[in-house]
C-alpha atoms as a printed R data frame, in Angstrom:
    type eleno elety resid chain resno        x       y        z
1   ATOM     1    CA   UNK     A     1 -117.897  83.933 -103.927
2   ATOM     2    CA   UNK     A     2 -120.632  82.503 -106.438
3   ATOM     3    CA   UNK     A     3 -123.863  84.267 -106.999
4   ATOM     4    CA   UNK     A     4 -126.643  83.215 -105.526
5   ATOM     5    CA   UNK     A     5 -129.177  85.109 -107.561
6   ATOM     6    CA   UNK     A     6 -130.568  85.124 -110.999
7   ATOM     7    CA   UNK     A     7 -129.676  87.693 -113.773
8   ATOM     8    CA   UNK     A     8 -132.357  88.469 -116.809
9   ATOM     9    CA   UNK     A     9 -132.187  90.097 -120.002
10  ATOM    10    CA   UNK     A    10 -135.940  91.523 -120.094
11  ATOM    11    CA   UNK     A    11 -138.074  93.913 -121.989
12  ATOM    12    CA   UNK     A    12 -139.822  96.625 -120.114
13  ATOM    13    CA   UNK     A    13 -143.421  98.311 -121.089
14  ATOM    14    CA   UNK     A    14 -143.073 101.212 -123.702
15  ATOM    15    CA   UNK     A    15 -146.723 102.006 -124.335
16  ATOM    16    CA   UNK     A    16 -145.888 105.194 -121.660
17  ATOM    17    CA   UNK     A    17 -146.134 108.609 -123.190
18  ATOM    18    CA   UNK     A    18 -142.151 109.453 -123.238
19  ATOM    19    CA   UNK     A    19 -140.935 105.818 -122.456
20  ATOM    20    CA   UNK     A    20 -138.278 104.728 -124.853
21  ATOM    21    CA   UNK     A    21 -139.967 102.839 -127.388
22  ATOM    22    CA   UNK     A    22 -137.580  99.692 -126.996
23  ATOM    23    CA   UNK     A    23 -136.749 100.089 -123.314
24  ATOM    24    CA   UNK     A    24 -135.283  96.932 -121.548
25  ATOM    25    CA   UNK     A    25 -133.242  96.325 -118.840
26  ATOM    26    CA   UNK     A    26 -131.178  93.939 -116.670
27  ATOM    27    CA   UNK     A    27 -133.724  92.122 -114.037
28  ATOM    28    CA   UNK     A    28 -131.476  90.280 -110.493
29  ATOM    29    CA   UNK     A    29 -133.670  87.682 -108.631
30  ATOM    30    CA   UNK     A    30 -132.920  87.195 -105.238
31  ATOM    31    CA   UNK     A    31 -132.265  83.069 -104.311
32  ATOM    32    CA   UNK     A    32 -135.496  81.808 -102.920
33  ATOM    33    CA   UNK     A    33 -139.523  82.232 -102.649
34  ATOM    34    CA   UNK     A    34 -139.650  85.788 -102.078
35  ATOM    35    CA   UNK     A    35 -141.361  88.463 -101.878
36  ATOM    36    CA   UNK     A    36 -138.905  91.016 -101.872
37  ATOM    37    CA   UNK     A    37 -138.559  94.881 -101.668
38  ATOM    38    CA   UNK     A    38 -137.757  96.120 -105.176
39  ATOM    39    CA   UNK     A    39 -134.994  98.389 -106.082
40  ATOM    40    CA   UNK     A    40 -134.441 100.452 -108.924
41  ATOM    41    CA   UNK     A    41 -130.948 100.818 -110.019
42  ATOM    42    CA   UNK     A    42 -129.372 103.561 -112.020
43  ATOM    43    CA   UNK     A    43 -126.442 103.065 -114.701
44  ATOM    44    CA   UNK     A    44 -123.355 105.377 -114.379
45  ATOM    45    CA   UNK     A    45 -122.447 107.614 -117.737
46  ATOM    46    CA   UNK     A    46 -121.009 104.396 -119.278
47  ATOM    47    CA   UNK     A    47 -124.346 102.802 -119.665
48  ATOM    48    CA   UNK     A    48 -125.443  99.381 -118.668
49  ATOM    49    CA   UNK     A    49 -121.951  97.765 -118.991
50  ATOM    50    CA   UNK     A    50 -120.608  94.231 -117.452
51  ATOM    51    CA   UNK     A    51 -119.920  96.460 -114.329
52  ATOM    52    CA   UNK     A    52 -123.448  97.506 -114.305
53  ATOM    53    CA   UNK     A    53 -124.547  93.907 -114.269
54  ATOM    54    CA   UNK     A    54 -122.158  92.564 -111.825
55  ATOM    55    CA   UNK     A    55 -123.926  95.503 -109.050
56  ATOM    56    CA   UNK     A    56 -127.292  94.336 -110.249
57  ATOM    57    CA   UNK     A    57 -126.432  91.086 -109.202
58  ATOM    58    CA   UNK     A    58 -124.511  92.026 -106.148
59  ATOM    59    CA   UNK     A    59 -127.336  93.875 -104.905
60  ATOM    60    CA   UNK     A    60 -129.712  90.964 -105.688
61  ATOM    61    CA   UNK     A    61 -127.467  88.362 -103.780
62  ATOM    62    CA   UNK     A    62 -128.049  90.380 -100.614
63  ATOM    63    CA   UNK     A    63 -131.902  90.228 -100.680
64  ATOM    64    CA   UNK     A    64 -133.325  92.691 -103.373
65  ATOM    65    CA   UNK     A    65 -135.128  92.220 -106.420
66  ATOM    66    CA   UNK     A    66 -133.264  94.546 -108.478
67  ATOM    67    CA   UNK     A    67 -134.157  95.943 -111.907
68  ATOM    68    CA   UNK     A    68 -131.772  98.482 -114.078
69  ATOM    69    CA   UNK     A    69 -132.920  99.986 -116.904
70  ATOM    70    CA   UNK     A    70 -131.294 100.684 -119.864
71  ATOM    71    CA   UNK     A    71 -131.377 104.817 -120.407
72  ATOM    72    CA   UNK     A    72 -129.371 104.785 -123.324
73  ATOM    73    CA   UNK     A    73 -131.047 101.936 -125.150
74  ATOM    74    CA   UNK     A    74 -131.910 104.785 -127.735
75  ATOM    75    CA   UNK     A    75 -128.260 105.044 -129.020
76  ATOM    76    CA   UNK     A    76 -125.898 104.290 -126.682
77  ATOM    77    CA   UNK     A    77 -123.394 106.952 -124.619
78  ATOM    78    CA   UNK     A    78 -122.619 109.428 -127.173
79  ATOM    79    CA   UNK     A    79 -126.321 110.033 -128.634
80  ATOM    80    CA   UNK     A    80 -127.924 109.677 -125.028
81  ATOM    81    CA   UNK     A    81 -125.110 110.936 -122.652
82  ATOM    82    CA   UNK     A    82 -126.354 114.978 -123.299
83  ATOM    83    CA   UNK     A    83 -129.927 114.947 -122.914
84  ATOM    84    CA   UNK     A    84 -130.105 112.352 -120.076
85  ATOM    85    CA   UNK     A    85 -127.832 114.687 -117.756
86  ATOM    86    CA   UNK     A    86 -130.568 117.651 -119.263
87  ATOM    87    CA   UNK     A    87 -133.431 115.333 -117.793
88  ATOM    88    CA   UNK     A    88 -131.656 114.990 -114.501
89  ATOM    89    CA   UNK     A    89 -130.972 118.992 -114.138
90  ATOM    90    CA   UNK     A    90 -134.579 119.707 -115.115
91  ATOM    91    CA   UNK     A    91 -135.853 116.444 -113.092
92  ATOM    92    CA   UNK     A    92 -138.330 115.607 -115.500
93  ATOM    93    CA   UNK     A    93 -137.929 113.915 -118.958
94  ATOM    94    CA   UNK     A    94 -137.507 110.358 -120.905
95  ATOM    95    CA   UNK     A    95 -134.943 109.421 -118.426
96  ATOM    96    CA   UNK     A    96 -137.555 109.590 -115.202
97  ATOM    97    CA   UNK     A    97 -140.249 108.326 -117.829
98  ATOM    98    CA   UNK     A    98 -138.144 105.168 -118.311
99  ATOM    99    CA   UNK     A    99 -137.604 104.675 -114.662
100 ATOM   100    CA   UNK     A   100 -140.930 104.888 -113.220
101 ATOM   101    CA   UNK     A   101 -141.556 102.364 -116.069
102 ATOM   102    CA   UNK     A   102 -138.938 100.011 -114.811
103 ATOM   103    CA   UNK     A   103 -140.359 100.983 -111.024
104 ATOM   104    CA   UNK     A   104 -143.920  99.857 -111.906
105 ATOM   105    CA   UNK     A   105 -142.527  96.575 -114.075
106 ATOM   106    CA   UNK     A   106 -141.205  95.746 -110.202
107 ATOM   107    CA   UNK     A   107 -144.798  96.660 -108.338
108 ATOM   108    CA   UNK     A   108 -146.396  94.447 -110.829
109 ATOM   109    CA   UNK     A   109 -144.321  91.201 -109.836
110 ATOM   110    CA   UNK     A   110 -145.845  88.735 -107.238
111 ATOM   111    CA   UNK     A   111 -142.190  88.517 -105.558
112 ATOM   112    CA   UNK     A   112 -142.272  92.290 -104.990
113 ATOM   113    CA   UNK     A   113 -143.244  93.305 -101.582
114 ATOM   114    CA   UNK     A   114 -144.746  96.764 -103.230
115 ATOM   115    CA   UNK     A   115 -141.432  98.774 -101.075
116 ATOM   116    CA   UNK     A   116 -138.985  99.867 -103.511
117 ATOM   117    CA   UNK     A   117 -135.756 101.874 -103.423
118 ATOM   118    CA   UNK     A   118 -133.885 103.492 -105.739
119 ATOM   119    CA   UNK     A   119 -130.356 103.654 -106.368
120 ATOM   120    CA   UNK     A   120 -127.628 105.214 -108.732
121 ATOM   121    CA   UNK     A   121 -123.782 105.295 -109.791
122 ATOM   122    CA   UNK     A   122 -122.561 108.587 -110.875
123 ATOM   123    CA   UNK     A   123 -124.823 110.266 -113.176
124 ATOM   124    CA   UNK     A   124 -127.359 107.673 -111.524
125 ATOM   125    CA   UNK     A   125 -126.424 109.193 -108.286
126 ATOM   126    CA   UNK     A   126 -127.458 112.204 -109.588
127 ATOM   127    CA   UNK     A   127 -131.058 110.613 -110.882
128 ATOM   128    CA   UNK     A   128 -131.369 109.295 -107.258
129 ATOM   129    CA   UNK     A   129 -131.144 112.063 -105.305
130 ATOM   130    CA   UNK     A   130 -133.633 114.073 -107.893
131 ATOM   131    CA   UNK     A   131 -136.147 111.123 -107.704
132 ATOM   132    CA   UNK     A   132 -135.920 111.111 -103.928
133 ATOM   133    CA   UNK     A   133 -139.299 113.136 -103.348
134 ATOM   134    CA   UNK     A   134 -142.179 112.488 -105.434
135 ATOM   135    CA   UNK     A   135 -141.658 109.726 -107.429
136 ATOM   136    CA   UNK     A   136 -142.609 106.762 -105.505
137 ATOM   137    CA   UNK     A   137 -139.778 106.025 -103.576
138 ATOM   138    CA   UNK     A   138 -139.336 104.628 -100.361
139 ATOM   139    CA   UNK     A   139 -135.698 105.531 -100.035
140 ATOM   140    CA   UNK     A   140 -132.681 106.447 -102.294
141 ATOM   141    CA   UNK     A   141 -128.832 106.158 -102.509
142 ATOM   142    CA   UNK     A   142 -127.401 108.484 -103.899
143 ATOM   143    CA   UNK     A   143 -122.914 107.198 -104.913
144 ATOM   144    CA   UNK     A   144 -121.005 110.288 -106.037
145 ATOM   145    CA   UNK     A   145 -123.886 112.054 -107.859
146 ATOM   146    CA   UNK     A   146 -124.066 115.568 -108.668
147 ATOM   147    CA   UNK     A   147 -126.227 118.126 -106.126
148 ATOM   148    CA   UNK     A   148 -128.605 120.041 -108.048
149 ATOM   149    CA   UNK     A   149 -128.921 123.564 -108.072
150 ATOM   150    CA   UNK     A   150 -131.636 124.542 -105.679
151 ATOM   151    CA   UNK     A   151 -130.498 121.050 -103.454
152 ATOM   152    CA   UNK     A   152 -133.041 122.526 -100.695
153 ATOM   153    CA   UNK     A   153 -136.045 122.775 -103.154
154 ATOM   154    CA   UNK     A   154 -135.135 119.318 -104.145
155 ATOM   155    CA   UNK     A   155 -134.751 117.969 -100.702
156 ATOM   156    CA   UNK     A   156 -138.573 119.323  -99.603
157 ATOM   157    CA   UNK     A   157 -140.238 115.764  -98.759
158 ATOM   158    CA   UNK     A   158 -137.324 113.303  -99.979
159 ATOM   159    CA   UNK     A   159 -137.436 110.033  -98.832
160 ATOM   160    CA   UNK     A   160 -134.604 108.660  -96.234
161 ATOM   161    CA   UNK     A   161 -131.097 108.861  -98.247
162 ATOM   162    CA   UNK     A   162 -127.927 106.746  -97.731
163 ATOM   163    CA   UNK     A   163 -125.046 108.660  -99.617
164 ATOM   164    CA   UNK     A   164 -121.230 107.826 -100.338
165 ATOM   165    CA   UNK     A   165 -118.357 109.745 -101.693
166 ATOM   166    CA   UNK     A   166 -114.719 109.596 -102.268
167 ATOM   167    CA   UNK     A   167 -112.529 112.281 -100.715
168 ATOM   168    CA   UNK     A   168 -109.881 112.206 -103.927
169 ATOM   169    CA   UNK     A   169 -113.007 113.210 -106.646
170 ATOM   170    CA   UNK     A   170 -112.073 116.755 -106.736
171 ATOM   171    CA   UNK     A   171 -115.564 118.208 -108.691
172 ATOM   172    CA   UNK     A   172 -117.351 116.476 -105.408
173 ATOM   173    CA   UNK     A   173 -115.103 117.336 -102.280
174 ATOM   174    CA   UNK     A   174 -117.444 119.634 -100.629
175 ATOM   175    CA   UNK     A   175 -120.379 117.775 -102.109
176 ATOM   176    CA   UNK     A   176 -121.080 115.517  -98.900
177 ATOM   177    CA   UNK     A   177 -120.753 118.172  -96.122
178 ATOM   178    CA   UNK     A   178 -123.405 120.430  -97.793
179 ATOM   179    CA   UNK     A   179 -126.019 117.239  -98.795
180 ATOM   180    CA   UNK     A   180 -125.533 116.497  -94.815
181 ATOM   181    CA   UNK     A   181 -126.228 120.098  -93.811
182 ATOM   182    CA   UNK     A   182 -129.178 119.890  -96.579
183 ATOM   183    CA   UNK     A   183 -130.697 116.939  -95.596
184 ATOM   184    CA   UNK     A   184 -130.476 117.660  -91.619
185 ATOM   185    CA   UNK     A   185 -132.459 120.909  -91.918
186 ATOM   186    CA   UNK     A   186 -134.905 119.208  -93.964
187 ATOM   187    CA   UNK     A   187 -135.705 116.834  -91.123
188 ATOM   188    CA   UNK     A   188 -134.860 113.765  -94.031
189 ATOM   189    CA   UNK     A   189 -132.837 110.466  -92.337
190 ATOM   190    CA   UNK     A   190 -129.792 110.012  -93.915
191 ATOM   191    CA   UNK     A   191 -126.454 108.483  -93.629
192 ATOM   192    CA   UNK     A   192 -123.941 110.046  -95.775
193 ATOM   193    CA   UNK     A   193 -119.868 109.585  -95.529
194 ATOM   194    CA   UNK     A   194 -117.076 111.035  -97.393
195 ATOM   195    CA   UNK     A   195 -113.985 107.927  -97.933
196 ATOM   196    CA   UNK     A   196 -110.857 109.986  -97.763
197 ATOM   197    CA   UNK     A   197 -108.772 106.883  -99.920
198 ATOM   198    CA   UNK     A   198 -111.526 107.233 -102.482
199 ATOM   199    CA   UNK     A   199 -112.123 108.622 -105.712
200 ATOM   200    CA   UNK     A   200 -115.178 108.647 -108.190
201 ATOM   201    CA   UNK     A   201 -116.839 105.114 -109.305
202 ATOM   202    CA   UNK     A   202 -114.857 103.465 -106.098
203 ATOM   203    CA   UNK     A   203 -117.775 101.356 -105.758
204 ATOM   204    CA   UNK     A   204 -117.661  99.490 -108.975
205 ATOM   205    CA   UNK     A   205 -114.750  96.454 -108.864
206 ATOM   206    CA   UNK     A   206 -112.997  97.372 -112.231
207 ATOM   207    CA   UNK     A   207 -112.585 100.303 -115.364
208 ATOM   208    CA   UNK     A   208 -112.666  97.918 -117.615
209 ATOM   209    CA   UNK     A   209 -115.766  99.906 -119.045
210 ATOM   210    CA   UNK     A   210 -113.855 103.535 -119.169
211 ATOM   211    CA   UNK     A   211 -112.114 104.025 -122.621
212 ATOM   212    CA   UNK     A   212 -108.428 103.690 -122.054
213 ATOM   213    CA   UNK     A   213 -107.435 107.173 -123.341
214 ATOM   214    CA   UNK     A   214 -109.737 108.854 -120.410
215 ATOM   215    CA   UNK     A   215 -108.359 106.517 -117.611
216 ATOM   216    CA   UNK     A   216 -105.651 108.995 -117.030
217 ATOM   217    CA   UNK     A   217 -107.854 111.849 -117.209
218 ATOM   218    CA   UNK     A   218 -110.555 110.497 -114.977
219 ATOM   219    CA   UNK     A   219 -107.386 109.042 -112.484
220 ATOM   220    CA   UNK     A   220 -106.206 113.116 -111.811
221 ATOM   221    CA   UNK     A   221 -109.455 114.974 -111.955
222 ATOM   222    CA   UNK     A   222 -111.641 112.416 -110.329
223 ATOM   223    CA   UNK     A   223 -109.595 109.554 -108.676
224 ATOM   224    CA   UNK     A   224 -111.455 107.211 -110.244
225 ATOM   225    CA   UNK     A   225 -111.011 103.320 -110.057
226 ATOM   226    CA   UNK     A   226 -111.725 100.777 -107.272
227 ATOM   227    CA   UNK     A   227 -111.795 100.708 -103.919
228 ATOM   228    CA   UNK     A   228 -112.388  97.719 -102.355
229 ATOM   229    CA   UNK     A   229 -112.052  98.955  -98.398
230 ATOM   230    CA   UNK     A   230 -114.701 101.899  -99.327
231 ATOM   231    CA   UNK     A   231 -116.714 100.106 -101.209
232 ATOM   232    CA   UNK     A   232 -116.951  97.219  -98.882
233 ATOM   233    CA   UNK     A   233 -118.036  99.691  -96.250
234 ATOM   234    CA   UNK     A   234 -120.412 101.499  -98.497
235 ATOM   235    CA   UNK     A   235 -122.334  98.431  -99.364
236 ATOM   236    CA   UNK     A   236 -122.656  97.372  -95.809
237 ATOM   237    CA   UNK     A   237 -124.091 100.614  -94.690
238 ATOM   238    CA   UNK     A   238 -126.546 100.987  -98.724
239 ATOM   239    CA   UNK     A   239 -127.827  97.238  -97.412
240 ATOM   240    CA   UNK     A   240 -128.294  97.931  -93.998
241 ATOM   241    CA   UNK     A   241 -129.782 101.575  -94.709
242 ATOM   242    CA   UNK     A   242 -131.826  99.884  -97.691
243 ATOM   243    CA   UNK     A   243 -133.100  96.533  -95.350
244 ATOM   244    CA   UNK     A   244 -134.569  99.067  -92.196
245 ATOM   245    CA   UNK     A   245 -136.465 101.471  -94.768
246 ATOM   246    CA   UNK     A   246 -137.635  99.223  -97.316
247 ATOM   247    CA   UNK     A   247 -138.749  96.403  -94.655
248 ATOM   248    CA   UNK     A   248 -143.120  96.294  -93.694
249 ATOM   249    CA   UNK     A   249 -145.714  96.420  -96.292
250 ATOM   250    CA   UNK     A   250 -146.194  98.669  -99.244
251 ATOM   251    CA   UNK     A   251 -147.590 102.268  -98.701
């Protein structure tokens, strides 16, 4: 089906103390007048790839003005990879510098309705469910990320989370039953489902962007490739989740 929305190459704000100095990032403009609700999107460990941009502008087709920043604009994978997961663990860091940057760069547009999500792949996952209380957030989804630690300390006052997994990623099996428990006895709405066909990254529509010698890796440890039954499902419930919490005017 043809895309509807528009996709932009833009440059973000870096006067920020700990923004990237060159951050930019991939900008999706729903079809139409607007205003929209905003949503932050999260690369997986790849970086901002053609995959990356294809669920930028998937997400935008269905409604959202969507905006991913580049976290590895600083020297790619391999320079960045280390001490973005490091920022994720400790929750603070260039990494949540650069996307409250990329979160205000989406307040400050007329077509933004001022209600914006945020939502990641993977490592991005991972950034989503640690940004899901106290930074600005009106709700999160959080695809195959990594639970912190203390998950109930980081659960105190998170925003409503929509959360998907794939049964065959065996470092996340038991992942989704204790984020449920988690986020139940925090009181926190959520919606999170385990796909028993799927592995890790089932939500993106090709591996074109994993390096060929760790496809067979990634296929045994983590089940990782497409899915296009789980993801189809998982997309319906991120934009349903995503249209009730994000709809009404800015807090």
């Amino acid at each position: 089906m043809p895309s509807s929305s528009t996709l932009l190459d833009i440059e973000l704000p870096s006067d920020a103390p700990g923004a990237s100095p060159h951050l930019r990032g991939v900008l999706g403009v729903p079809e139409g007048p607007g205003p929209w609700p905003g949503v932050v999107m999260v690369h997986e460990a790849f970086g901002l790839t053609p995959t990356m941009r294809r669920q930028v502008q998937r997400m935008a087709d269905a409604g959202f003005l969507v905006l991913m920043p580049d976290l590895f604009v600083e020297g790619g994978p391999r320079k960045c990879l280390r001490s973005t997961f490091a920022d994720i663990l400790r929750g603070e860091g260039r990494a949540f510098v650069d996307v409250e940057v990329a979160r205000q760069a989406l307040l400050a547009r007329s077509d933004c309705t001022g209600r914006i999500g945020v939502l990641g792949f993977c490592m991005g996952g991972g950034f989503a469910l640690m940004a899901a209380d106290g930074k600005g957030f009106d709700v999160a989804s959080v695809n195959y990320g990594q639970l912190p630690r203390h998950l109930d300390e980081a659960l105190a006052g998170a925003c409503p989370i929509v959360a998907s997994y794939g049964g065959r990623d065996l470092t996340l099996r038991k992942a989704p039953a204790r984020l449920e428990a988690a986020l139940s006895a925090a009181g926190v709405p959520h919606d999170v489902k385990q796909y028993p066909t799927a592995g890790h990254s089932f939500l993106n529509d090709s591996d074109e962007d994993v390096p060929w010698l760790l496809r067979p890796l990634l296929k045994r440890v983590l089940g990782a490739g497409p899915d296009p039954a789980a993801a189809a499902d998982a997309w319906r419930r991120i934009d349903a989740f995503f249209t009730e919490h994000l709809a009404g005017p800015a807090r």
